[in-house]
N, CA, C and O atoms as a printed pandas DataFrame, in Angstrom:
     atom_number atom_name residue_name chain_id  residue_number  x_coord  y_coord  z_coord
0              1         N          UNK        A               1  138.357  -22.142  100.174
1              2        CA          UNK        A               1  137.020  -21.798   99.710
2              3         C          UNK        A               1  136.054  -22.066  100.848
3              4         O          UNK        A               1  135.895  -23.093  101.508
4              5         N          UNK        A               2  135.490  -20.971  100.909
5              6        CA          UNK        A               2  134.281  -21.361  101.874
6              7         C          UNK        A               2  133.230  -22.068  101.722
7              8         O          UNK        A               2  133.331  -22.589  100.611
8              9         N          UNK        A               3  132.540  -22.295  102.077
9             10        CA          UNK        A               3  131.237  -23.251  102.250
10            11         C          UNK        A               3  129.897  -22.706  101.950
11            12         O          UNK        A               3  128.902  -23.333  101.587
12            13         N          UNK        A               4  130.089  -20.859  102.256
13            14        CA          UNK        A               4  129.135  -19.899  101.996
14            15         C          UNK        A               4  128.824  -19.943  100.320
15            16         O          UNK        A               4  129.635  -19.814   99.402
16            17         N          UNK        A               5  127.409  -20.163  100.259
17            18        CA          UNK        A               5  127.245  -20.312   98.919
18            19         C          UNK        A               5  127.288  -21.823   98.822
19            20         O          UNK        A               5  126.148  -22.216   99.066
20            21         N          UNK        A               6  127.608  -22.231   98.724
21            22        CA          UNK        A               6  127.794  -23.765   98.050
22            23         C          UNK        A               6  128.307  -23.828   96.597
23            24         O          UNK        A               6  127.827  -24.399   95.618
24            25         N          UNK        A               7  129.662  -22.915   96.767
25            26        CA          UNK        A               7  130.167  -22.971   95.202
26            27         C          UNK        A               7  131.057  -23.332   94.733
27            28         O          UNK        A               7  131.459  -23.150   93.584
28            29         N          UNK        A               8  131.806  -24.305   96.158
29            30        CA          UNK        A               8  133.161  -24.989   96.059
30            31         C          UNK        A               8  133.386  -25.581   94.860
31            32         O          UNK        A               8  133.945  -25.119   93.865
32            33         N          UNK        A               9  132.813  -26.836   95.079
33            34        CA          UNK        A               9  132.648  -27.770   94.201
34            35         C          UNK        A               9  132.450  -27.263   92.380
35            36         O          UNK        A               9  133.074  -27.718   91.421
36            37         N          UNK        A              10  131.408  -26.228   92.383
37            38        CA          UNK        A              10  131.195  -25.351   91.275
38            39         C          UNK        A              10  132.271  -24.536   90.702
39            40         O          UNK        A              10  132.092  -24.080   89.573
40            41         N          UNK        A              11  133.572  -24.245   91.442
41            42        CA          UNK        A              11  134.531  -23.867   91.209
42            43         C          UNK        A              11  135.229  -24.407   90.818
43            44         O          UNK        A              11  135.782  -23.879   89.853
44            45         N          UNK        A              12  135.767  -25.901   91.255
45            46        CA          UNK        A              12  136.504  -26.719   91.210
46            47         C          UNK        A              12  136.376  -27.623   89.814
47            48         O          UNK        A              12  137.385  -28.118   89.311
48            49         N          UNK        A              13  134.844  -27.824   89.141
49            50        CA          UNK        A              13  134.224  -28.193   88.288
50            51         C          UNK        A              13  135.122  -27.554   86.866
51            52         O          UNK        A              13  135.675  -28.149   85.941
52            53         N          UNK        A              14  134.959  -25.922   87.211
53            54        CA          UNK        A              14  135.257  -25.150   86.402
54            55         C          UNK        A              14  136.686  -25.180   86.614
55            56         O          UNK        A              14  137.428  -25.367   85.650
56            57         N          UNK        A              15  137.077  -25.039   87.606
57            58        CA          UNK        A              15  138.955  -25.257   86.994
58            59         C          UNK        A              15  139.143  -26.478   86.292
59            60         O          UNK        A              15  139.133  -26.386   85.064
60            61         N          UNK        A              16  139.291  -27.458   86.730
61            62        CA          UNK        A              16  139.231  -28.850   85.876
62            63         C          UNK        A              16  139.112  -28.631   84.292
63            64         O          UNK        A              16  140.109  -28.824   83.597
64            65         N          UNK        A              17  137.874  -28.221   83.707
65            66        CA          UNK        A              17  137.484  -27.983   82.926
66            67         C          UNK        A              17  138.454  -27.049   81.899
67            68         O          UNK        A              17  139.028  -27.271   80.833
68            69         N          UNK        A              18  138.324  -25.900   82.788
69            70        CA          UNK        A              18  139.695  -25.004   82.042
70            71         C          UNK        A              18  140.813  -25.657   81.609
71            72         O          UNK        A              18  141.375  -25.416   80.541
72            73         N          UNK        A              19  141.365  -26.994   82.911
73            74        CA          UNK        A              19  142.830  -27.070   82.457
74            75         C          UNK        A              19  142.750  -28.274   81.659
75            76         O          UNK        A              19  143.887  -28.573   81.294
76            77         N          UNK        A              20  141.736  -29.225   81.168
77            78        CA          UNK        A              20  141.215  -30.234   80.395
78            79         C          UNK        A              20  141.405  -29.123   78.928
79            80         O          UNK        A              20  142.238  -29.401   78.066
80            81         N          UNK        A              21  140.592  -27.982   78.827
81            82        CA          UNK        A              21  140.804  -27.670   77.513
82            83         C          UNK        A              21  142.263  -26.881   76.899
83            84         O          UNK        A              21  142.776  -26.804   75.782
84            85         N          UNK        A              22  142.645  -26.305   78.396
85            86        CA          UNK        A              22  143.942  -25.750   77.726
86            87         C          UNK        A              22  145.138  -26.915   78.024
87            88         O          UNK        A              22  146.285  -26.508   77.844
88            89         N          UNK        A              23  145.032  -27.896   78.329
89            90        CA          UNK        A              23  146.466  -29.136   78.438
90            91         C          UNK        A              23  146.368  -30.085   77.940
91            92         O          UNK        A              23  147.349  -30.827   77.989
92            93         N          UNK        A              24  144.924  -30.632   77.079
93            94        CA          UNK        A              24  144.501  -31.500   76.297
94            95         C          UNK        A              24  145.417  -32.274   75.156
95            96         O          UNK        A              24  145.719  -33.434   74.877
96            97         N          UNK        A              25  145.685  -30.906   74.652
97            98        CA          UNK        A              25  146.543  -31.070   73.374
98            99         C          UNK        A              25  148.035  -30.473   73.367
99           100         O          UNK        A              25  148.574  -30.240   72.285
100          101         N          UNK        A              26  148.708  -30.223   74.594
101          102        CA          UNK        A              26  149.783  -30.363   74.965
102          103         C          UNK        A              26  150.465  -30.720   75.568
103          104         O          UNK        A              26  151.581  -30.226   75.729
104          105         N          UNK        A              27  149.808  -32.214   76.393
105          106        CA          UNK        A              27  150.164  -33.026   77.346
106          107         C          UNK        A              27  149.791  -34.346   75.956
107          108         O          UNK        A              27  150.588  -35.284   75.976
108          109         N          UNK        A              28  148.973  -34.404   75.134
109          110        CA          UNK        A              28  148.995  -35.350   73.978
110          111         C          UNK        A              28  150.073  -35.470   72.964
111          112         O          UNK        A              28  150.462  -36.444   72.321
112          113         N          UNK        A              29  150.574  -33.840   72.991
113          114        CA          UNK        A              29  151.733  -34.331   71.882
114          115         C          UNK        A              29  153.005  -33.825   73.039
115          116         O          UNK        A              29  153.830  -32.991   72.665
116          117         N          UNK        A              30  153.063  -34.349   74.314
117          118        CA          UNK        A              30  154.155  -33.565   75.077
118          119         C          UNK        A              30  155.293  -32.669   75.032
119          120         O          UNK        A              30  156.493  -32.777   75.282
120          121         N          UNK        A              31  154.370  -31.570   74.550
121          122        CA          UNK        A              31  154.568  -30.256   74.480
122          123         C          UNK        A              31  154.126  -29.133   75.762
123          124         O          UNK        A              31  153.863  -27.949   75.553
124          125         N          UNK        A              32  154.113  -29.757   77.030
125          126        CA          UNK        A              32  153.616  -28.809   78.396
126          127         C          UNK        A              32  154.780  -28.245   78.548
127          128         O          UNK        A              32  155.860  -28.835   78.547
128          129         N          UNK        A              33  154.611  -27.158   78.674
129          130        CA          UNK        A              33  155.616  -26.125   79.407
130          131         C          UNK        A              33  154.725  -25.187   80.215
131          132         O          UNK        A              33  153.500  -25.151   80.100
132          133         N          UNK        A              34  155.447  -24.430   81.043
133          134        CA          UNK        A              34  154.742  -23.599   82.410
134          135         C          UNK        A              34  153.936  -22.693   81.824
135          136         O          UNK        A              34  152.835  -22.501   82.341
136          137         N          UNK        A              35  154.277  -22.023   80.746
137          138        CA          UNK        A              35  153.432  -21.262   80.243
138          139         C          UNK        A              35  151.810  -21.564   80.413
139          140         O          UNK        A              35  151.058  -20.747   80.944
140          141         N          UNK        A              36  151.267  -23.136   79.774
141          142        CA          UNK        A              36  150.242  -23.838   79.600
142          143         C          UNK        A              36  149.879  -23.456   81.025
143          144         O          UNK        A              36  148.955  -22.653   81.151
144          145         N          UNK        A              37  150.475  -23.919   82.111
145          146        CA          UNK        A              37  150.105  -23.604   83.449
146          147         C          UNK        A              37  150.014  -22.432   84.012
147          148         O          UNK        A              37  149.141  -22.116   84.821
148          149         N          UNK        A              38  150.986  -21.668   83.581
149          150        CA          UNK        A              38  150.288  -20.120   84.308
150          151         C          UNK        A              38  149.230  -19.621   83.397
151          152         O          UNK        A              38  148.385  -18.978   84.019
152          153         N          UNK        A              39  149.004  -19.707   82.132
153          154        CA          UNK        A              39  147.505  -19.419   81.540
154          155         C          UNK        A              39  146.050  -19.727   82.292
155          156         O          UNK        A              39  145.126  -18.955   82.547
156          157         N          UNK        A              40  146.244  -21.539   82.620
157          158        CA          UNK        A              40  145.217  -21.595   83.659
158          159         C          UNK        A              40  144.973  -21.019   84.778
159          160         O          UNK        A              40  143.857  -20.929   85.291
160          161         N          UNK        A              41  146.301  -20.469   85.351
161          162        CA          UNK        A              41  146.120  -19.847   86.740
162          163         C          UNK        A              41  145.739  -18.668   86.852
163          164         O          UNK        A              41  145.358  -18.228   87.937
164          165         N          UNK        A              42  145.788  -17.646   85.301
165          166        CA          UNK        A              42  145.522  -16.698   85.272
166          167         C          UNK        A              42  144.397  -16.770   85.033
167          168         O          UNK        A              42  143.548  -16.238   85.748
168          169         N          UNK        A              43  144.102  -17.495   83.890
169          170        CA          UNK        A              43  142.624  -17.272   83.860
170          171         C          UNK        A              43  141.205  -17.597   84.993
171          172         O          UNK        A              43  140.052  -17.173   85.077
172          173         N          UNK        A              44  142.064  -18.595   85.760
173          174        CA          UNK        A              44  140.672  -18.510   87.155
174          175         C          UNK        A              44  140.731  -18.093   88.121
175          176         O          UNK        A              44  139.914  -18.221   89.033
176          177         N          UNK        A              45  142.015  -17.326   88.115
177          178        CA          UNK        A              45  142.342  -15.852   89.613
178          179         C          UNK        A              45  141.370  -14.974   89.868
179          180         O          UNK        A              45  140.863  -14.941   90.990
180          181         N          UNK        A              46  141.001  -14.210   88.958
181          182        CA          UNK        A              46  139.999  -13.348   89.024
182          183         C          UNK        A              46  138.691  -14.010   89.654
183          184         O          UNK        A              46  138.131  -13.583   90.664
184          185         N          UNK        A              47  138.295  -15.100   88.920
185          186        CA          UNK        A              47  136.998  -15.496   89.245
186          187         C          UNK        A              47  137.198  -16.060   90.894
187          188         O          UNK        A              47  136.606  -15.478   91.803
188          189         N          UNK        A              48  137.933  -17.037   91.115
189          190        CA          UNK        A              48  138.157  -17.905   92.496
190          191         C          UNK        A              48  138.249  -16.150   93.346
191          192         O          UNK        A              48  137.266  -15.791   93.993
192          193         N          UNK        A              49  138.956  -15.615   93.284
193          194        CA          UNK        A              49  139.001  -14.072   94.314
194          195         C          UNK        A              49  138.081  -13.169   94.326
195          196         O          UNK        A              49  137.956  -12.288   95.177
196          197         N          UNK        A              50  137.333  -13.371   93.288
197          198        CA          UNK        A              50  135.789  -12.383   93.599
198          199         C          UNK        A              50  135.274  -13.376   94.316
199          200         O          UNK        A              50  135.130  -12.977   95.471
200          201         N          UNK        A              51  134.803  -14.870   94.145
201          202        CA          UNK        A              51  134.337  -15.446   94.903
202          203         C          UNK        A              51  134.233  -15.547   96.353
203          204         O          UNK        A              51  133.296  -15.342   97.124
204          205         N          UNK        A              52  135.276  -15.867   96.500
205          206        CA          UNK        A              52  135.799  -15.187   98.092
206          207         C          UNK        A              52  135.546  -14.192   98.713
207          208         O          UNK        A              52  134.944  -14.323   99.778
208          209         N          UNK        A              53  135.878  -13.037   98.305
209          210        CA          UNK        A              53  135.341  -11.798   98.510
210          211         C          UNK        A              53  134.092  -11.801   98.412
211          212         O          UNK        A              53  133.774  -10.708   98.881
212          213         N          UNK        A              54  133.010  -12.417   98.050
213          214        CA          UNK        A              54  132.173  -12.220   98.090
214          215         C          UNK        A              54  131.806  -13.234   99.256
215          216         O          UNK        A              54  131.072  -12.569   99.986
216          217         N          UNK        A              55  131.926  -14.389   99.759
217          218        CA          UNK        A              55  132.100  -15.326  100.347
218          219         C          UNK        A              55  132.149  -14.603  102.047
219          220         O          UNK        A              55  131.345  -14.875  102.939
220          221         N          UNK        A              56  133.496  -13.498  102.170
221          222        CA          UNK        A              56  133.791  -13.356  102.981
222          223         C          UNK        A              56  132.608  -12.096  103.392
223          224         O          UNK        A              56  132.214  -11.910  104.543
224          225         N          UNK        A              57  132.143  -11.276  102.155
225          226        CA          UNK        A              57  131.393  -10.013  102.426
226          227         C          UNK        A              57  129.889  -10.437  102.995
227          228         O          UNK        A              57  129.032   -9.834  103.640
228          229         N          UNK        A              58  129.986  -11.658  102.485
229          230        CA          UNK        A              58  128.544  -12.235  103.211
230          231         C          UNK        A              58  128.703  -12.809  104.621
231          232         O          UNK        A              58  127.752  -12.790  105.402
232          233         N          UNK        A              59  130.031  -13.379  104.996
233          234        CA          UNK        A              59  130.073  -13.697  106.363
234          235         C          UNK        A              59  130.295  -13.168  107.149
235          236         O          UNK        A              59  130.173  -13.665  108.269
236          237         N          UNK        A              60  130.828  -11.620  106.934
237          238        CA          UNK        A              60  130.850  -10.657  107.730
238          239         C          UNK        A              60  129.479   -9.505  108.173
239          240         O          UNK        A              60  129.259   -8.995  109.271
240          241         N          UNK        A              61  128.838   -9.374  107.092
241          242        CA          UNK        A              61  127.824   -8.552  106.630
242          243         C          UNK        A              61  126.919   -9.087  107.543
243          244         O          UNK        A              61  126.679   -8.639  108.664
244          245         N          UNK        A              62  126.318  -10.281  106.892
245          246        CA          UNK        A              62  125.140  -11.454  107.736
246          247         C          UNK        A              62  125.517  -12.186  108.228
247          248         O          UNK        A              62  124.787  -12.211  109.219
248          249         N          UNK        A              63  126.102  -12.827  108.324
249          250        CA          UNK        A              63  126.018  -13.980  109.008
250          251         C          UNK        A              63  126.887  -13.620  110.642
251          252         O          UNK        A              63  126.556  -14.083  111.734
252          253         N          UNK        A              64  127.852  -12.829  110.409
253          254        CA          UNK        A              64  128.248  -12.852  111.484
254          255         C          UNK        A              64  127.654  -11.473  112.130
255          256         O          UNK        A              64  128.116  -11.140  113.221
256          257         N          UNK        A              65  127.006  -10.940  111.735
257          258        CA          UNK        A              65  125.657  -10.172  112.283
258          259         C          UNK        A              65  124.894  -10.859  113.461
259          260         O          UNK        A              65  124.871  -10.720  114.684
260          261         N          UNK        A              66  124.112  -11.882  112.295
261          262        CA          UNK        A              66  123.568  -13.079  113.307
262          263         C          UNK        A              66  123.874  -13.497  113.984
263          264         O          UNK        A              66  123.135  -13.657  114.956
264          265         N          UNK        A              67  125.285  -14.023  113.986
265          266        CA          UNK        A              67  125.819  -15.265  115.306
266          267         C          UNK        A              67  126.001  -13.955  116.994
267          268         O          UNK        A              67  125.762  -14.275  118.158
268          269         N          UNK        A              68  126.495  -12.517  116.475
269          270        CA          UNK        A              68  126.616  -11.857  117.443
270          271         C          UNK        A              68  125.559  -11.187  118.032
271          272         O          UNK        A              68  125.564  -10.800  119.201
272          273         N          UNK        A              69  124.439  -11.009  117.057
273          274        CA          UNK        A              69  122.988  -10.890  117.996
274          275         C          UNK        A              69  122.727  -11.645  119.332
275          276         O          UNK        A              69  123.246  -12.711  119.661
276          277         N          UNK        A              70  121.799  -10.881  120.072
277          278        CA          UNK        A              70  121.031  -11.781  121.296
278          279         C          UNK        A              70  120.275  -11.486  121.209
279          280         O          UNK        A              70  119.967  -10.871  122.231
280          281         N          UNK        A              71  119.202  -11.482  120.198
281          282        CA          UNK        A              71  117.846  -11.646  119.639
282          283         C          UNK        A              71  117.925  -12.908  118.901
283          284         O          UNK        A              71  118.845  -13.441  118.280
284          285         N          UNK        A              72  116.650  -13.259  119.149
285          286        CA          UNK        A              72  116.150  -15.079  118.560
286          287         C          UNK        A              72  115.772  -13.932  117.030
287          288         O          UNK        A              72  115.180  -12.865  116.863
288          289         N          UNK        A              73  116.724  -15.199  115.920
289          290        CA          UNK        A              73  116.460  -14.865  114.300
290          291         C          UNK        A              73  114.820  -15.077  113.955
291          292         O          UNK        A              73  113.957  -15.922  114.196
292          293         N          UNK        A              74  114.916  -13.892  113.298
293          294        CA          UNK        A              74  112.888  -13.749  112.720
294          295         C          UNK        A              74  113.281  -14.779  111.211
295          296         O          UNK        A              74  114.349  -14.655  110.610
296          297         N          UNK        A              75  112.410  -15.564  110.883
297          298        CA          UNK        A              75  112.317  -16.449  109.633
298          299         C          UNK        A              75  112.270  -15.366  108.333
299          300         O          UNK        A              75  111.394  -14.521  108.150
300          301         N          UNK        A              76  113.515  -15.634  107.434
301          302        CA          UNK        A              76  113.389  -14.759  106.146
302          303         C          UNK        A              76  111.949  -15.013  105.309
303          304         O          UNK        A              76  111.152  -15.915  105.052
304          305         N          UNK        A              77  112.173  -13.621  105.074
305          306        CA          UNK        A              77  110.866  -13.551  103.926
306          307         C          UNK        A              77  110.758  -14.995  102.926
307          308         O          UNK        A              77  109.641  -15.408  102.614
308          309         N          UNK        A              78  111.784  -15.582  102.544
309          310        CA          UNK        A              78  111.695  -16.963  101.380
310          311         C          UNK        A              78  110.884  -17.998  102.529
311          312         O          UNK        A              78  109.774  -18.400  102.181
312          313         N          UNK        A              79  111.430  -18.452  103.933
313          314        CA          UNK        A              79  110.566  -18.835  104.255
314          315         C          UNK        A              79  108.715  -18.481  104.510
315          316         O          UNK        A              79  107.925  -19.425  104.478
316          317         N          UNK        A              80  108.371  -17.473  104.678
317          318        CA          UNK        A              80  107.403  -17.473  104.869
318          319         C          UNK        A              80  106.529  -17.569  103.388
319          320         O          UNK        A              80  105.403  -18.053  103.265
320          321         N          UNK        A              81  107.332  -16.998  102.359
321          322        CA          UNK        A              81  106.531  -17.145  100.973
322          323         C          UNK        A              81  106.641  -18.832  100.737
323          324         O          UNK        A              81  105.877  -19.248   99.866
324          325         N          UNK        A              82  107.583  -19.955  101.470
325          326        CA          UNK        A              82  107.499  -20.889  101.073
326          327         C          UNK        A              82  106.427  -21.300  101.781
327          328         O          UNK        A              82  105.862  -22.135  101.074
328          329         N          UNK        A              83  105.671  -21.124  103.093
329          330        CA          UNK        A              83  104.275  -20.928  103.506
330          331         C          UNK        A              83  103.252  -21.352  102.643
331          332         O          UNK        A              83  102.526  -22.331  102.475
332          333         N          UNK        A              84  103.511  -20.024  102.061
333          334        CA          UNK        A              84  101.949  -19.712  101.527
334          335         C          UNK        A              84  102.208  -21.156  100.136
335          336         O          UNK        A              84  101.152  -21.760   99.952
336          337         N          UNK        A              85  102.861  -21.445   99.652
337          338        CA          UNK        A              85  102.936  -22.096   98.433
338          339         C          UNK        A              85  102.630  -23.642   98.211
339          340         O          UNK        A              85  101.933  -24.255   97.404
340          341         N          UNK        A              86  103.766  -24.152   99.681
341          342        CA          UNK        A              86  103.346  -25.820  100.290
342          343         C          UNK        A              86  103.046  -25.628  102.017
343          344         O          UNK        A              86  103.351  -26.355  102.962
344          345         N          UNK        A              87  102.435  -24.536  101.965
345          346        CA          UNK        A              87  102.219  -25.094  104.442
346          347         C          UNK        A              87  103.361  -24.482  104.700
347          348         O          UNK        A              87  104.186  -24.190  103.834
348          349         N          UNK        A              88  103.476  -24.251  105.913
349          350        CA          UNK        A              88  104.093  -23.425  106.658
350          351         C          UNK        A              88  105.567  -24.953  106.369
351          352         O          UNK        A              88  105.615  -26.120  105.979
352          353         N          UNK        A              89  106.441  -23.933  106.853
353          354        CA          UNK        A              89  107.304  -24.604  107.189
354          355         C          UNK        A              89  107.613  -25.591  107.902
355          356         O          UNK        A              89  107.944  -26.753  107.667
356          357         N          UNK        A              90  107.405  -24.756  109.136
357          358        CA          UNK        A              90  107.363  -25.073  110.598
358          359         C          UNK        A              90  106.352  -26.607  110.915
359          360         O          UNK        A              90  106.491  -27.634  111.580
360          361         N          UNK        A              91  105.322  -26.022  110.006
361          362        CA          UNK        A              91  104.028  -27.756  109.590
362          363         C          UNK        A              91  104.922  -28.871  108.737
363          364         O          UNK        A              91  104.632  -30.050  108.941
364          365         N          UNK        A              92  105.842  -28.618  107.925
365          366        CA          UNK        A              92  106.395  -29.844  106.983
366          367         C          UNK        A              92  107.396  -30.438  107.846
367          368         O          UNK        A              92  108.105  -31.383  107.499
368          369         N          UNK        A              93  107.460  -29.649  109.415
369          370        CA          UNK        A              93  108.770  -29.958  110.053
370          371         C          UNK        A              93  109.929  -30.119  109.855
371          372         O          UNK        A              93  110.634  -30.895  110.501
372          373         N          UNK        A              94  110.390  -29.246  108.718
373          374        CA          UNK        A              94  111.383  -28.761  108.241
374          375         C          UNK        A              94  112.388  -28.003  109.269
375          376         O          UNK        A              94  113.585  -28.250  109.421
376          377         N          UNK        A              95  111.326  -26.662  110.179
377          378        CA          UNK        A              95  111.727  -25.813  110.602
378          379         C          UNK        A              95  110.955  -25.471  111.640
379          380         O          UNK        A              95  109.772  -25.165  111.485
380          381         N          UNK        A              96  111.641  -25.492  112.976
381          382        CA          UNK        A              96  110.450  -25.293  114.072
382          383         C          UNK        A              96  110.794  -24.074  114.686
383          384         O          UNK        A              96  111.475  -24.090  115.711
384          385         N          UNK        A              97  110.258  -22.618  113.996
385          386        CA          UNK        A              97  110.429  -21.266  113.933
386          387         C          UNK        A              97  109.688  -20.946  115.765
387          388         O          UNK        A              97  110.274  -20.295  116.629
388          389         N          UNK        A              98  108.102  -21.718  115.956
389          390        CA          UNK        A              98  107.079  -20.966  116.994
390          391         C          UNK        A              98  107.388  -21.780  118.502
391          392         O          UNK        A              98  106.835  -21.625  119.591
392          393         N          UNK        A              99  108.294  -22.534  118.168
393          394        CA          UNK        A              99  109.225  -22.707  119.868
394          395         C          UNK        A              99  110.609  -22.669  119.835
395          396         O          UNK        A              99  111.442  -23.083  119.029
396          397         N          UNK        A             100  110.663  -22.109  120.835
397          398        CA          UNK        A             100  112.123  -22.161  121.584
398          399         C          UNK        A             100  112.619  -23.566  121.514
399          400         O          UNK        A             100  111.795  -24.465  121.683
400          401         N          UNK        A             101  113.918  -23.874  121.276
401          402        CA          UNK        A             101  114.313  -24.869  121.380
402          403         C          UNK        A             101  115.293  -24.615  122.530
403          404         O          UNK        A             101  115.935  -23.630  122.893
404          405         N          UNK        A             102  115.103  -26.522  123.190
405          406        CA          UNK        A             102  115.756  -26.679  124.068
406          407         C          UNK        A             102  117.452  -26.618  124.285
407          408         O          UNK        A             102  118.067  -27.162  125.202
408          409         N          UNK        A             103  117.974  -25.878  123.281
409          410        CA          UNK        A             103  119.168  -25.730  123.216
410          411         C          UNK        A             103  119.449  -23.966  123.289
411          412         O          UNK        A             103  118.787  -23.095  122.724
412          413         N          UNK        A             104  121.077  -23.736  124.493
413          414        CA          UNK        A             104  120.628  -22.330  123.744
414          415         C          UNK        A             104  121.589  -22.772  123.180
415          416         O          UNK        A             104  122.113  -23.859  123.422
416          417         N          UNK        A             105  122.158  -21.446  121.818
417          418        CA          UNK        A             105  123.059  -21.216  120.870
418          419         C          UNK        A             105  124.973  -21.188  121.828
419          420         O          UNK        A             105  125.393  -20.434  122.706
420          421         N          UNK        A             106  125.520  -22.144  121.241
421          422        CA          UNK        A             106  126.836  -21.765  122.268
422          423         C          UNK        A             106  127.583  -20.216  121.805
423          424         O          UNK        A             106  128.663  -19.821  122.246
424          425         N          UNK        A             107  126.991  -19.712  121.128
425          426        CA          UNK        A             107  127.997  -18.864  120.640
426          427         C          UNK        A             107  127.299  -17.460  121.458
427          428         O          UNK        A             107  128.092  -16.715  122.033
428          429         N          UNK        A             108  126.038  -17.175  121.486
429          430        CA          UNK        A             108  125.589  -16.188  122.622
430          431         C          UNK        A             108  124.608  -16.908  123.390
431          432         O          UNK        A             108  123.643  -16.145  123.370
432          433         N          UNK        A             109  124.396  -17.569  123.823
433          434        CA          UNK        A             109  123.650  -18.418  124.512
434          435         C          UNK        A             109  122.104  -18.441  124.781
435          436         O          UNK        A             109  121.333  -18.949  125.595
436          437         N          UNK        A             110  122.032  -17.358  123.310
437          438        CA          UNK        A             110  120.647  -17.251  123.436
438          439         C          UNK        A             110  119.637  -18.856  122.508
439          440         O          UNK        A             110  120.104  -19.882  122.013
440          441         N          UNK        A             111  118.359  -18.433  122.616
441          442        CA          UNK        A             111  117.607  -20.003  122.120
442          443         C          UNK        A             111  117.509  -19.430  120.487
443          444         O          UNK        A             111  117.352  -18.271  120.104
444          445         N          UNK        A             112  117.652  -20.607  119.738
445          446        CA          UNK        A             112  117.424  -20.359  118.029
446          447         C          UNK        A             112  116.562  -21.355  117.860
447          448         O          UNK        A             112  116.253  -22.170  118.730
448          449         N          UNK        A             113  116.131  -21.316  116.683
449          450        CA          UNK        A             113  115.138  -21.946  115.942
450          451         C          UNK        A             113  116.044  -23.449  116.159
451          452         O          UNK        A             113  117.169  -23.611  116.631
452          453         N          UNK        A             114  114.924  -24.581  115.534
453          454        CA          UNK        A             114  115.774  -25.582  115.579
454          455         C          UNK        A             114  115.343  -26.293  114.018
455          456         O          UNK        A             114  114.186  -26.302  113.598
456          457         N          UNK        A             115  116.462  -26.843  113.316
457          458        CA          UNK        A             115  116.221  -27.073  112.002
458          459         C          UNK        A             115  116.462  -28.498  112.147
459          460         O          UNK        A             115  117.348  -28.941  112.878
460          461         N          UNK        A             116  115.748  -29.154  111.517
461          462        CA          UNK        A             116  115.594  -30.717  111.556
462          463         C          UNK        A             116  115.862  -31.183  110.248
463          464         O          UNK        A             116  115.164  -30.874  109.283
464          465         N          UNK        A             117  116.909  -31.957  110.186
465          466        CA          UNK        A             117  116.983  -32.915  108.828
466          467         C          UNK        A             117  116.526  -33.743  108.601
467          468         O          UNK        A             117  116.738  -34.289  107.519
């Protein structure tokens, strides 16, 4: 699972969950057989593989758009509407969009924004 999204964990939540309600009461009266187990597996195949696919359609699409540019990234529209709502970004020092940072990017060696935690 990728990292894109932040839905690992959200996935993982939900399998658990699945196999808590379908093994509950056949691991209580030990009655598990594989069956119990390939039910769970079927039922969160679909979901875990769109995920991915979607996972991967975004890291190909954008993101790895971005990393192969050699243009410095323009700030998405969410940042700038987060602007207008609490101050610029760039002012909460969140995000320092209006200089170059002293690093370039190793991957095209051009300069990116620099994001501060």
């Amino acid at each position: 699972m990728s990292p894109i999204g932040g839905v690992g964990i959200n996935m993982a939540v939900q399998d658990a969950v699945a196999a808590a309600n379908r093994l509950a009461s056949p691991l209580r009266n030990g009655e598990l057989r594989d069956d119990d187990l390939r039910a769970i597996q079927d039922r969160r195949t679909l979901p875990i593989r769109f995920t991915q696919w979607l996972q991967l359609t975004i890291q190909r699409r954008i993101i790895g758009r971005v990393l192969e540019s050699q243009r410095r990234p323009k700030p998405p529209l969410f940042f700038k509407l987060f602007g207008i709502f609490s101050g610029s970004a760039s002012h909460s020092g969140l995000v320092d969009w209006d200089r170059h940072s002293s690093r370039a990017c190793a991957h095209t060696g051009s300069q990116t924004p620099v994001v501060h935690a």
